[in-house]
C-alpha positions as CSV (number, residue, x, y, z in Angstrom):
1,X,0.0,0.0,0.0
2,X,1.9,3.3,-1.1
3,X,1.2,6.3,2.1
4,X,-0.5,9.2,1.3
5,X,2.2,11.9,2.0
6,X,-0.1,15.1,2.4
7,X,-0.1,17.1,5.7
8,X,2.4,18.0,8.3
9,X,5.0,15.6,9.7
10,X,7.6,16.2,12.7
11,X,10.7,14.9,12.1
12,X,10.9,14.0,15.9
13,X,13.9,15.0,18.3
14,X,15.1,11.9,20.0
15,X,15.4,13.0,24.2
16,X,18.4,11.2,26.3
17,X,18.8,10.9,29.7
18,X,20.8,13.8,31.9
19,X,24.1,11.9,30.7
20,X,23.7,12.2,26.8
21,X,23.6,8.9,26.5
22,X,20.9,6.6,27.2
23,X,17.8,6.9,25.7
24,X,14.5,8.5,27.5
25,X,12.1,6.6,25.7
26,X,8.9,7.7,28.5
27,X,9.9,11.5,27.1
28,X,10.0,10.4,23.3
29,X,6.7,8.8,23.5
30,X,4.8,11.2,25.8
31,X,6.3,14.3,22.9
32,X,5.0,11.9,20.3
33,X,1.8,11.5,21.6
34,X,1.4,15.2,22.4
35,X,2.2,16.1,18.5
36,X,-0.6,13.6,17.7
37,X,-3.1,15.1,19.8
38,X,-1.8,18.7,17.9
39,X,-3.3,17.0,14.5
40,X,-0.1,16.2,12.8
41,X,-0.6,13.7,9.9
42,X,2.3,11.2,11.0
43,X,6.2,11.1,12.9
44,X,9.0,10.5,11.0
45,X,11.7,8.9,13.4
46,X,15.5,8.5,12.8
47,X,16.0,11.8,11.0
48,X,18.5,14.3,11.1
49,X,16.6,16.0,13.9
50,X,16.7,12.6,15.5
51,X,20.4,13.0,15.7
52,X,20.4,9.6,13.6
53,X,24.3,9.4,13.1
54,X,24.6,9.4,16.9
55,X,22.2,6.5,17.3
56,X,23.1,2.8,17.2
57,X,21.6,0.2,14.9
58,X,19.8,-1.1,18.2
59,X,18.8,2.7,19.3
60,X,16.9,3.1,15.7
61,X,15.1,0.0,16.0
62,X,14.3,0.5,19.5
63,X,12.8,4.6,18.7
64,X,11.1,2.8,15.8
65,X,8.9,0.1,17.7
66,X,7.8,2.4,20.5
67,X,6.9,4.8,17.5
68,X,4.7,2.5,15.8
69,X,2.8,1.5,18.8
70,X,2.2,5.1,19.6
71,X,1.0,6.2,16.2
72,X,-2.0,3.5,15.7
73,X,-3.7,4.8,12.6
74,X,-0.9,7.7,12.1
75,X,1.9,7.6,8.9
76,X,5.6,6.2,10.5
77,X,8.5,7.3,8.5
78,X,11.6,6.0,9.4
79,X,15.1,7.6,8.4
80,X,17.2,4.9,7.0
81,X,20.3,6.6,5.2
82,X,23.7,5.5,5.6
83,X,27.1,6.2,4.5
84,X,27.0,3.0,2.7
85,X,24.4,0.6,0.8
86,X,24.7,-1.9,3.0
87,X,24.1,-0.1,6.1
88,X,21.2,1.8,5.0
89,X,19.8,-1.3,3.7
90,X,20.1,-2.8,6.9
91,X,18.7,0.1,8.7
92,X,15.8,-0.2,6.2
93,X,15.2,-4.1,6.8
94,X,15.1,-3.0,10.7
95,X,12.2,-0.4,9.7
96,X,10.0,-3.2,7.4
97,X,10.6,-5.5,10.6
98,X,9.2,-2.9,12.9
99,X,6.6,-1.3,11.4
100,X,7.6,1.4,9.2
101,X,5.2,2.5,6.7
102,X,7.7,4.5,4.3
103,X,11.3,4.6,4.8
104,X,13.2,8.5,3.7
105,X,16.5,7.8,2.8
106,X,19.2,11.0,2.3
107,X,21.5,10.9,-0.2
108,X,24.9,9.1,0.6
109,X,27.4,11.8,2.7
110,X,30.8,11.9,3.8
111,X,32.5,10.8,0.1
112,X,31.5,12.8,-2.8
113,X,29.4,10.4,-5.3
114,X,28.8,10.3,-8.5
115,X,25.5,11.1,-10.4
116,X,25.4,7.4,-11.6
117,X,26.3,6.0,-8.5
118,X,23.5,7.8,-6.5
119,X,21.4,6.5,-9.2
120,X,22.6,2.9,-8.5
121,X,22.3,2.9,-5.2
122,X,18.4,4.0,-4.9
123,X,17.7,1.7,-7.8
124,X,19.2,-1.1,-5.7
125,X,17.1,0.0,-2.3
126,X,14.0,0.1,-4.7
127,X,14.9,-3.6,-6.2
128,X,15.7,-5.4,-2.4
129,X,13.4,-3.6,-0.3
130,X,9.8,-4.0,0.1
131,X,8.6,-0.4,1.9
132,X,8.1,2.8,-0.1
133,X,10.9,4.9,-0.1
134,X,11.3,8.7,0.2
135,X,14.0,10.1,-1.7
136,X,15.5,12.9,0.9
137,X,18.1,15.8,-0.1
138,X,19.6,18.0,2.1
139,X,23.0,19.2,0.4
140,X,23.8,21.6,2.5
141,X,24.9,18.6,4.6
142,X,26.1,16.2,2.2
143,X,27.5,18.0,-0.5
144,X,25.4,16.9,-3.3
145,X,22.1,18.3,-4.7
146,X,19.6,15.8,-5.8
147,X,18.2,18.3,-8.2
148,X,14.5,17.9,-10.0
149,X,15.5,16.3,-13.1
150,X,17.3,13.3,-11.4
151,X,14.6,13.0,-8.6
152,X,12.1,13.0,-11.3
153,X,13.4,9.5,-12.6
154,X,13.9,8.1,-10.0
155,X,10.4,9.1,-8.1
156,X,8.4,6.0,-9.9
157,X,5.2,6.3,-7.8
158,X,5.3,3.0,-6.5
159,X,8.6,1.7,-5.0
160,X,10.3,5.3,-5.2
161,X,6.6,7.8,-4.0
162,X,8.5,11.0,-3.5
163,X,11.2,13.3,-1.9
164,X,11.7,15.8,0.8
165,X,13.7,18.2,-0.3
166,X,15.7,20.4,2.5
167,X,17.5,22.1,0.0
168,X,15.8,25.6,0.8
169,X,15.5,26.7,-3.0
170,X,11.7,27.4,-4.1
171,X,13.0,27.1,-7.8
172,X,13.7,23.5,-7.1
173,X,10.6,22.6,-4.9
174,X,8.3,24.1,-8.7
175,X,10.4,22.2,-10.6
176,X,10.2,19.3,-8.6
177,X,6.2,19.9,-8.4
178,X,6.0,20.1,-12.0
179,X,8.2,17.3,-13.3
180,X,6.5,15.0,-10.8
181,X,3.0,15.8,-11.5
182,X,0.7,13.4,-9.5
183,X,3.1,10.1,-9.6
184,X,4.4,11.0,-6.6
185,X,5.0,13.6,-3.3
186,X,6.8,16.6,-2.8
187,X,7.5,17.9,0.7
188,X,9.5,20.9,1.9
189,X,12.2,20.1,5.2
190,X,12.7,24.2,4.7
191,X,10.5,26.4,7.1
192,X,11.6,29.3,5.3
193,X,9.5,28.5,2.7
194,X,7.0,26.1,3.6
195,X,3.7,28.4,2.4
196,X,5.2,29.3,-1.0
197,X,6.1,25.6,-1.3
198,X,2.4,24.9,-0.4
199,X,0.8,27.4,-2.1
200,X,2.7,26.3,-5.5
201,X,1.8,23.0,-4.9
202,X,3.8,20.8,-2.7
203,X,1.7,18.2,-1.0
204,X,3.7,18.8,2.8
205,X,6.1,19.2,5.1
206,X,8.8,17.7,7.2
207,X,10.2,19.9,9.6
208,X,11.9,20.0,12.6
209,X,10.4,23.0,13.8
210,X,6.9,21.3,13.4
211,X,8.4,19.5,17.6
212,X,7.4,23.0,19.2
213,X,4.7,24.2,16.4
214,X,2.5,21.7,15.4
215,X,-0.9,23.4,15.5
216,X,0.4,26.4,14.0
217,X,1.8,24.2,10.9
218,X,-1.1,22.2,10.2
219,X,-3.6,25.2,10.3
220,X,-1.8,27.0,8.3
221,X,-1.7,23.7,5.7
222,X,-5.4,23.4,5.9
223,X,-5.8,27.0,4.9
224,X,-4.0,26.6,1.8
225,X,-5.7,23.8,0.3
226,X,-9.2,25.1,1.1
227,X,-7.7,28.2,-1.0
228,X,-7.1,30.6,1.8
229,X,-3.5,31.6,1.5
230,X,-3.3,34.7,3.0
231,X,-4.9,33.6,5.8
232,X,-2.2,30.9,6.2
233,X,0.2,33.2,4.9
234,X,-0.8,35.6,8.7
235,X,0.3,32.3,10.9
236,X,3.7,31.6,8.9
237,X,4.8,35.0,10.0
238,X,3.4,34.6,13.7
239,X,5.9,31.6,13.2
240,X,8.4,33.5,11.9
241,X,10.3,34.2,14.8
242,X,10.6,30.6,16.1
243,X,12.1,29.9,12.6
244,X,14.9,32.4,13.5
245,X,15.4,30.8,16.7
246,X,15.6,27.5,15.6
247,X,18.2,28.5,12.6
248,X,20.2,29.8,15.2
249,X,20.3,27.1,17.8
250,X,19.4,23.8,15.8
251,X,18.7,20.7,17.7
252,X,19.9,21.5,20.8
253,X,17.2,24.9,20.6
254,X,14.3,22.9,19.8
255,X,15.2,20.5,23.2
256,X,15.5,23.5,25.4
257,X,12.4,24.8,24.3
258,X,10.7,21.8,24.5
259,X,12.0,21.7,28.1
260,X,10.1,24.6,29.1
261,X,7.0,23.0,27.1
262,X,7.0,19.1,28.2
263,X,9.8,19.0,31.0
264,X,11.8,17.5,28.3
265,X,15.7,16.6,28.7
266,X,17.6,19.5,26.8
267,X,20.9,17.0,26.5
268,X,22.3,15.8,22.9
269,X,25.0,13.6,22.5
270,X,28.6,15.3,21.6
271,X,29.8,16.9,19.5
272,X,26.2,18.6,18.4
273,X,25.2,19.3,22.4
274,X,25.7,23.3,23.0
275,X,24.5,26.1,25.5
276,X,21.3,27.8,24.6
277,X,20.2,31.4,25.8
278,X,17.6,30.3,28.3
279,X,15.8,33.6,28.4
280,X,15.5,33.4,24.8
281,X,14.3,30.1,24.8
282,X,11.6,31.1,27.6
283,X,10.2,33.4,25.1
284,X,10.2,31.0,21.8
285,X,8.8,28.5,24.4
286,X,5.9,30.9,25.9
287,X,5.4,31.6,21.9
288,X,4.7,28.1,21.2
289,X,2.5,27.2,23.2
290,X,0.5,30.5,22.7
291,X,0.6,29.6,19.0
292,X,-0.5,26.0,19.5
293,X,-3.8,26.9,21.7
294,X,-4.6,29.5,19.8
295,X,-4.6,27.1,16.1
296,X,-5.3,24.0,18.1
């Protein structure tokens, strides 16, 4: 059964313990369930804002089961991407075995790869794996843009269904919307410009931001595809300053608001963990959860 990949989907923070290291997995599901009681359309786990290069093959799998049987009737996307085919593939069996619905899978990092090989290698993962997969670019972290021509052969509508693009450039979330038509999904990871993505015909988003502003992001998706833009386009700048915040601090921002939100632990694991401005995170936090009563 191929997902429908329409709406607004956290990519979820994964909380530790005081020390960094061991997992909190009574914090991760009581954030999860909070999101879903905000009216997000699904999680995905094991993302970059899950910190997946710090987790172990056993962490993933772990995050992944007590995701599934927290979502229930809610879309699971797991994060699956690797340095390497045969990790990620391995990471992907781990997300069939436990539940996953659709697996998003970034483009290989770390060694600069060839056009042909990055065709290869989701050509393989589409041959040996039985789980949609979601194409996922973000080359501002791995060096290579998977730009709309190639992501428009590769997105096949059954095995390949789409691609989140992180990339941050509106010309390439049109392009992708118009090369890929209806066989498959388009979703923006870029708050920047998640209404003109919308409004031009992207069919969601996955967004780190959408852990402290879930409401907010999913009113302001309903308003644009019952045609009222502008007044979706009034929320993303109520947002606006969160955006800033989060560019600033990252992961370890999101946490320390979500501390102030859900008595949630503000550690990540080394070398990403860094001091926050608490006062400043008071504020973003007191802005949240404003925002998310008020578009609840």
């Amino acid at each position: 059964m191929i997902p429908k990949l329409e709406g607004v989907f956290p990519a979820i923070t994964t909380p530790f313990k005081d020390d960094g290291e061991a997992l909190d997995i009574e914090t991760f599901e009581k954030h999860l369930n909070w999101l879903l009681d905000n009216g997000v359309d699904g999680i995905v786990v094991n993302g970059s804002t899950g910190e997946a290069p710090h987790l172990t093959r056993e962490e993933r799998s772990t995050l992944t089961k007590s995701a599934r049987k927290m979502t229930d009737n809610s879309l699971l996307i797991v994060g699956t991407g690797g340095i390497s085919l045969r990790e990620t593939l391995n990471y992907s069996k781990d997300a069939v075995i436990n539940g996953a619905d659709a697996i998003l899978v970034i483009t290989p990092f770390y060694y600069k790869i060839k056009e042909e090989n990055i065709v290869n290698y989701y050509t393989h993962l589409a041959n040996n794996l039985s789980i949609p997969i979601i194409l996922y670019n973000f080359p501002q972290l791995t060096g290579f843009n998977l730009d709309a021509d190639l992501a428009s052969t590769l997105i096949d509508g059954n095995r390949i269904i789409g691609i989140k693009d992180s990339s941050g450039d509106l010309i390439q979330i049109a392009k992708l919307v118009y090369l890929i038509e209806d066989r498959g999904y388009v979703l923006t990871g870029n708050p920047y410009i998640s209404h003109s993505s919308l409004v031009i015909g992207a069919d969601g988003l996955i967004l780190a931001v959408a852990n402290i502003l879930p409401s907010p992001l999913k009113r302001m998706y309903e308003y644009i595809k019952d045609g009222e833009s502008n007044k979706a386009l009034n929320i993303y700048w109520e947002m606006f300053k969160v955006f800033l915040f989060v560019e600033r601090y990252g992961i370890p921002g999101i946490k320390v608001v979500l501390s102030k939100m859900l008595d949630y632990p503000k550690r990540s694991r080394q070398p990403l963990h860094t001091e926050v401005d608490g006062s400043y995170a008071a504020k973003i936090a007191e802005e949240c959860l404003y925002l998310n009563r008020n578009y609840a």
